[in-house]
C-alpha positions, 0 to 999 in steps of 0.5 A: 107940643112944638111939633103940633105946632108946625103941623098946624103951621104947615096946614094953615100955610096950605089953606091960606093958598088955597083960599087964594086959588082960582078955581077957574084958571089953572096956575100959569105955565112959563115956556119960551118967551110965554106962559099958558093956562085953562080957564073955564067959561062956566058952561062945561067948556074952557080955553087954552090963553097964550100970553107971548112977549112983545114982539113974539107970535105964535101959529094958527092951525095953518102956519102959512109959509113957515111955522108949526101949529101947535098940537093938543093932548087930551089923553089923560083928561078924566070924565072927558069923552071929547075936546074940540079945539076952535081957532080964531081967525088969524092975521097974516105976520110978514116974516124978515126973510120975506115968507107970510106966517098965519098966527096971533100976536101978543095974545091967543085965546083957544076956546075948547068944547068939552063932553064930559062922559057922564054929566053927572061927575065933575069932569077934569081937563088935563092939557099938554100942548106944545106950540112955537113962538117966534121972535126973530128966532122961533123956539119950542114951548110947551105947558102942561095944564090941568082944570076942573071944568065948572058949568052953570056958574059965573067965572069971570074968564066967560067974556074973553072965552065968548069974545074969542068964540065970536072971532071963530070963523062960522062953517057954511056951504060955499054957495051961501059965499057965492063963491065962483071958481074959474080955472085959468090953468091946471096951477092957476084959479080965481076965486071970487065969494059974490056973497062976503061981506066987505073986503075980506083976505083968504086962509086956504088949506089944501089936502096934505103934500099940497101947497097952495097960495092966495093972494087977493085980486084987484076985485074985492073978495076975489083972490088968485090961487097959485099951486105951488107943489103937488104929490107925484102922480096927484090927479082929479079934483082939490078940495080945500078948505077955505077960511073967508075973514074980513075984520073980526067975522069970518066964514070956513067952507069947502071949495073944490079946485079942478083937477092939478097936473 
């Protein structure tokens, strides 16, 4: 009889947990001076959220000067045929020893697009994600996470993974910016979008064994490129990918540069 009893205690003491589980979030994963999760949007994708603690940031896809962007393994995601991860425009963070880094502060949602293989089944996404945060120190973390993605339902993490989806810089031709290279030199560029919006500050991603730097111009929307470092025996044209971002919109295209000496 007493052991019927524990058994039944043990069972009521799970299902009580259960009930009070969200079925949209994964459970936090504690790191370094932050915690990660998933959580669904209710329309067959999902989100990577990074809480960080006051004072820390973490990396864009581009760190900038120093850094490292995080990296995300899908691998062993069931009924998941593909996973795009999409970043949100990010903010330019002076570091104490004088470089720029590219990242967020405080918070960073990753909207992620999921395909499931057969839209039939549920589909579960199983994440390991390894990411920097720094404070005046950087330290690794990493989170193991795993959700069952949920589509055609109402979670109530839809507004902030939408609201994130809406900062993430839109994909256009470069003559829809009225983007106008102009060569100063073989290192040196202007570069001016006729057709951005406001005043607006510039990502830019050359090929890799490349570093590139933009600083604006005193015209609005027009920045100075300055090659720093190219591969031995670089030759012909650079094309980048340039990350156009003025307030909370922004636009990504292609820009090719002149050939590098």
């Amino acid at each position: 009889m007493k052991l019927r009893l524990v058994v039944l205690g043990i069972f009521l003491a799970f299902g009580a947990n259960a009930a009070f589980a969200d079925p949209y979030a994964s459970d936090w994963s504690p790191s370094a001076k932050s915690r990660a999760r998933l959580v669904a949007d209710g329309a067959g994708g999902a989100a990577l959220e990074i809480e960080l603690s006051p004072g820390a940031i973490t990396y864009w896809r581009d760190p900038g000067e120093a850094g490292v962007p995080p990296s995300f393994d899908f691998s062993r995601s069931d009924n998941v045929a593909n996973v795009e991860v999409e970043f949100p425009a990010p903010s330019r963070i002076p570091e104490e020893d004088g470089s720029v880094a590219f990242g967020y502060r405080e918070r960073a949602i990753f909207p992620l697009k999921a395909t499931a293989k057969d839209v039939s089944r549920p589909a579960a996404l199983r994440l390991e994600v390894n990411y920097a945060v720094c404070e005046k120190l950087c330290l690794p973390a990493r989170a193991t996470l795993a959700l069952v993605l949920a589509n055609g339902v109402s979670t109530p993490y839809a507004a902030e993974v939408e609201a994130a989806r809406a900062r993430v810089p839109k994909k256009v031709a470069a003559e829809k910016l009225g983007a106008d290279v102009k060569a100063i030199d073989s290192r040196h560029w202007r570069l001016c979008f006729a057709g951005a919006p406001g005043q607006s500050d510039l990502f830019v991603e050359p090929p890799a064994g490349f570093w590139l730097v933009a600083t604006r111009d005193s015209a609005a929307n027009c920045f100075a490129l300055d090659l720093r470092q190219a591969p031995a025996g670089a030759s012909g044209a650079i094309e980048m990918t340039a990350t156009l971002v003025g307030g909370e919109r922004g636009y990504e295209t292609v820009v090719t540069l002149g050939a590098a000496k």
